[in-house]
C-alpha positions in Angstrom: 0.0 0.0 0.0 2.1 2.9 -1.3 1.8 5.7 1.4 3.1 9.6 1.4 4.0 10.8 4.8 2.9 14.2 5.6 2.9 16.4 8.7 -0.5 15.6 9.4 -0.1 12.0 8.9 0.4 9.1 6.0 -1.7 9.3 3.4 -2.3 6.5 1.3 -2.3 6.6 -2.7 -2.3 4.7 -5.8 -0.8 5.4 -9.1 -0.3 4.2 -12.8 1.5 5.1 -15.9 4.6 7.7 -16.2 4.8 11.2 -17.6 3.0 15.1 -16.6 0.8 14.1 -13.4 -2.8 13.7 -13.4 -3.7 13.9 -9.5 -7.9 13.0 -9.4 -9.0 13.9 -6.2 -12.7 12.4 -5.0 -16.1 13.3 -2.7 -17.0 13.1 0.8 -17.7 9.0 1.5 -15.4 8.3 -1.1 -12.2 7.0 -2.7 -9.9 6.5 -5.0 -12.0 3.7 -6.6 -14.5 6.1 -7.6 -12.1 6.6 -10.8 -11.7 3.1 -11.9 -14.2 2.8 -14.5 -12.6 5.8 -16.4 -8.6 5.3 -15.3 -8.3 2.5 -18.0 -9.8 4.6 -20.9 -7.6 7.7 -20.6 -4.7 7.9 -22.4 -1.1 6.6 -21.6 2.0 9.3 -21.4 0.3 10.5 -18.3 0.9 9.3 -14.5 -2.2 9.3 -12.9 -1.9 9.9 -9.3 -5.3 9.0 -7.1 -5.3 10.0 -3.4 -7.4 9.0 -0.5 -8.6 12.4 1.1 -9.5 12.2 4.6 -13.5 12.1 4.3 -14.7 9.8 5.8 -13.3 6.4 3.3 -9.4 7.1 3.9 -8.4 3.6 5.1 -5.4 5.6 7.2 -6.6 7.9 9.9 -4.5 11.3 10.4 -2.4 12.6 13.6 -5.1 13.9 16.1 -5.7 17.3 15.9 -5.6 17.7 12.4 -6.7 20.5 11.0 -9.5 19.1 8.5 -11.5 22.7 7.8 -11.6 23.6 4.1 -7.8 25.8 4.7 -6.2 22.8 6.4 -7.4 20.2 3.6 -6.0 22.7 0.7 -2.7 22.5 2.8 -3.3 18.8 2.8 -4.0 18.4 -0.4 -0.7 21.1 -1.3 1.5 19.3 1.0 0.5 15.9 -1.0 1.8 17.5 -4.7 4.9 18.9 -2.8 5.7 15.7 -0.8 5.7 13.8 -4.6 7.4 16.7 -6.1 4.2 17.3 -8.7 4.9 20.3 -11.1 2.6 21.6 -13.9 -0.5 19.0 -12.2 -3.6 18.9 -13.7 -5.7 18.7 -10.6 -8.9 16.8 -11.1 -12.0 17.6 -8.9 -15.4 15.9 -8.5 -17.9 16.2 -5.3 -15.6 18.0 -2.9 -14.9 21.2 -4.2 -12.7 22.5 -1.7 -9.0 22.2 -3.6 -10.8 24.6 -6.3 -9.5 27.0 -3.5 -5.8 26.0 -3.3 -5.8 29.7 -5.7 -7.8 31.4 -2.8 -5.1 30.6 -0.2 -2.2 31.1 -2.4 -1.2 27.1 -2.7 -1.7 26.2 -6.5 2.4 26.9 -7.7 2.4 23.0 -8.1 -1.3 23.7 -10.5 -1.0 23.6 -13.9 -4.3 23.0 -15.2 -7.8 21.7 -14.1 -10.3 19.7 -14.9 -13.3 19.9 -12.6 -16.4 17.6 -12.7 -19.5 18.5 -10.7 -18.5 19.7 -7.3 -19.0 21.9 -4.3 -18.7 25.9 -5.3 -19.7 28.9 -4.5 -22.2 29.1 -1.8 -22.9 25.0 -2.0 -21.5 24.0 0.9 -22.8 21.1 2.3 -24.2 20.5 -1.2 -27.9 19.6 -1.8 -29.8 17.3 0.1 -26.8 14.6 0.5 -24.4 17.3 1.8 -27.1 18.7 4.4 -28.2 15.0 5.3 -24.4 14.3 5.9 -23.9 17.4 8.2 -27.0 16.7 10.0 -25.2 13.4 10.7 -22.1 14.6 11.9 -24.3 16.5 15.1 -26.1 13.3 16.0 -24.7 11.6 18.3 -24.2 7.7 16.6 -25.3 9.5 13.0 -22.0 8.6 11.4 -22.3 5.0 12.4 -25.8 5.2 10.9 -25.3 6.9 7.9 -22.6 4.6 7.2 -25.2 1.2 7.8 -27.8 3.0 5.7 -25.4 3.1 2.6 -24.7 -0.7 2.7 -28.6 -0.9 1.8 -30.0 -0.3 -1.6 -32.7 1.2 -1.2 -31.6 3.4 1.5 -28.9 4.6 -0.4 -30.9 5.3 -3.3 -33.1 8.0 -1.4 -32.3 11.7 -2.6 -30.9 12.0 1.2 -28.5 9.3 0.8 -26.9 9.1 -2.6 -30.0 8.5 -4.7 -29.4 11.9 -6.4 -25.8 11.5 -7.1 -25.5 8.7 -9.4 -28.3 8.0 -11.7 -27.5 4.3 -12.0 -27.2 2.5 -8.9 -24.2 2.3 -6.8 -22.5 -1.7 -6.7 -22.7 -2.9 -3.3 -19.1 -4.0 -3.6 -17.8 -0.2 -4.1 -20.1 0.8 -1.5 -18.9 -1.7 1.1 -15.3 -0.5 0.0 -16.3 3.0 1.0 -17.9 2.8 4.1 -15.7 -0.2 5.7 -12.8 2.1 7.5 -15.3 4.4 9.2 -16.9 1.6 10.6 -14.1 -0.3 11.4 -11.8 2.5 13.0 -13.4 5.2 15.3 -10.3 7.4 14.0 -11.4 7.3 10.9 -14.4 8.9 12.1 -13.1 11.7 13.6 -11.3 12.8 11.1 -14.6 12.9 9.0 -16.2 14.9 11.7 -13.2 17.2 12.3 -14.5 18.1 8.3 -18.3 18.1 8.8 -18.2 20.3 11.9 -15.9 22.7 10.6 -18.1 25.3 9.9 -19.0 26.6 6.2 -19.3 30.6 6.0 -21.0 31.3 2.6 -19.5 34.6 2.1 -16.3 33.2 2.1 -16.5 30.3 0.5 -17.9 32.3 -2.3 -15.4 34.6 -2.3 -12.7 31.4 -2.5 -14.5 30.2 -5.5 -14.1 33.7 -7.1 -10.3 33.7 -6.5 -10.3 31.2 -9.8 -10.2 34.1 -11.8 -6.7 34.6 -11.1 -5.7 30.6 -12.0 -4.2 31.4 -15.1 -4.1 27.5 -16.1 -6.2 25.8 -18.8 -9.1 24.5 -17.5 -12.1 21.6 -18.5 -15.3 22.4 -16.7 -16.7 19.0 -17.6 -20.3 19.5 -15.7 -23.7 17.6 -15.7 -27.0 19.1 -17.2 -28.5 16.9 -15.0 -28.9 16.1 -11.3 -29.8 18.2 -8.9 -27.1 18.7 -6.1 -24.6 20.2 -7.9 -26.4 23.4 -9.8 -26.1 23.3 -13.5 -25.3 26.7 -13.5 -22.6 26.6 -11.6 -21.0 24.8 -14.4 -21.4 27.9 -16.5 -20.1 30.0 -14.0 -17.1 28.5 -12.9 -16.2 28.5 -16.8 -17.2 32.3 -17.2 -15.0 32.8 -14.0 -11.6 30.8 -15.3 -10.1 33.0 -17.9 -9.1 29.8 -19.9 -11.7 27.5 -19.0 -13.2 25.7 -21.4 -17.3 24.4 -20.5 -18.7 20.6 -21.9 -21.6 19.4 -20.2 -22.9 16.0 -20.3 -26.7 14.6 -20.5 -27.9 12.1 -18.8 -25.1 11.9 -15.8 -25.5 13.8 -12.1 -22.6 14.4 -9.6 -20.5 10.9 -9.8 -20.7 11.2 -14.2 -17.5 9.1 -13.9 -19.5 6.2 -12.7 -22.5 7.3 -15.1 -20.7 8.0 -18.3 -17.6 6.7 -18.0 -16.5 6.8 -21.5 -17.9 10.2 -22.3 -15.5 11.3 -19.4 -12.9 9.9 -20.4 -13.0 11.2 -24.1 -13.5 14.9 -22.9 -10.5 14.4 -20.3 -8.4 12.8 -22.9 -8.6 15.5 -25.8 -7.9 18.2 -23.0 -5.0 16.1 -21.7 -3.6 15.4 -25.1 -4.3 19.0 -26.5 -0.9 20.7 -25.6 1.1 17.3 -26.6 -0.5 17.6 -30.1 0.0 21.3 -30.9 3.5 20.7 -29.1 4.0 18.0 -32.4 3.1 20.3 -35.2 
């Protein structure tokens, strides 16, 4: 299990393929696997770098006392591409929106470009009824425990509340059970999910972060849903109005987790922006 060791603990990764890093980063109740269906359909020359972020499905729990608010996870997430000497990263982003502030707080020199799926922006923190269901959680006292049961069940997790409205084909049990086994296995696992969930979301600000992207200078892929109902379809539009180079493609028929809906669509719009320097590099 190939770990990283940082100051606020190891943090475990996987990775394939050599050349300009790819680093996908995932949602809250998630991991790395949330990429397989669309890691063997992008294109080699790239090494793609997945990290388990601590929320809530990391199978390593950090040093207590962690800072895990939205700052300390972009110095997390900056001391991860700095501890594997990333340069030039295209820095994927789907569910968890928070890295889309590494620019806010003055931690993107490692960025080089992005490519951000439907995620957490602007004011849409905890997002939609999943996100507010999850918060609510966090306060109740055995609500992580429960939340975690809930999601081994079908038809639980297919309510709106649960993750019915973030993938529009159903979830495999096996990638579920993969997802929610640490948290209830490890009570420190746990706590580093609520040191997230109960670390307060100011709207103004987080607005404000998201409105820093106008000084990311990068290329970026806003690669958005028209569907679902979590993640705002507008906000795909205005995070690409925002981006000086951003480029917007949105995709039918997928909500937030389109990797797992459309996995080939993804993976065609991620590899022609991928490949797009490489080929006017050849000419």
């Amino acid at each position: 299990m190939p770990t990283v060791e940082l100051s606020a603990g190891r943090v475990h990764y996987v990775e394939h393929g050599e050349g300009p890093p790819v680093v996908l980063l995932h949602g809250l109740l998630m991991n790395h696997t949330v990429w397989d269906p669309v890691l063997e359909l992008l294109p080699p020359g790239f090494r793609y770098i997945r990290p388990d972020l601590p929320l809530g499905a990391h199978p390593i729990p950090l040093e207590p006392g962690t800072d895990l608010s939205l700052r300390g996870l972009n110095h997390l997430v900056a001391d991860f591409l700095a501890a594997l000497d990333l340069r030039e990263t295209v820095l994927v982003h789907s569910d968890w929106g928070g890295a889309l502030f590494l620019t806010a707080y003055g931690l993107d020199e490692r960025v080089g470009r992005l490519i951000v799926l439907p995620c957490e922006a602007f004011g849409n923190f905890p997002p939609g009824l999943p996100g507010k269901t999850a918060t609510a959680a966090a306060y109740l006292p055995g609500g992580v425990v429960l939340a975690l049961r809930q999601l081994r069940v079908r038809r639980l997790r297919e309510l709106p509340v649960l993750f019915g409205w973030m993938a529009r084909e159903p979830l495999p049990d096996e990638l579920v059970r993969g997802w929610t086994e640490p948290g209830l296995r490890d009570r420190r696992i746990r706590r580093d999910l609520l040191a997230y969930a109960r670390s307060g979301f100011r709207t103004r600000e987080l607005i404000e972060n998201t409105e820093a992207l106008r000084r990311f200078r990068g290329d970026a892929l806003i690669l958005w849903s028209a569907a679902g109902k979590v993640m705002p379809r507008d906000h795909g539009r205005r995070l690409a109005e925002l981006i000086p180079a951003a480029r917007l493609i949105e995709l039918s028929d997928a909500y937030v987790l389109s990797m797992l809906d459309r996995p080939e669509a993804v993976a065609s719009a991620m590899t022609e922006f991928l490949t797009a320097d490489r080929a006017g590099s050849d000419r």
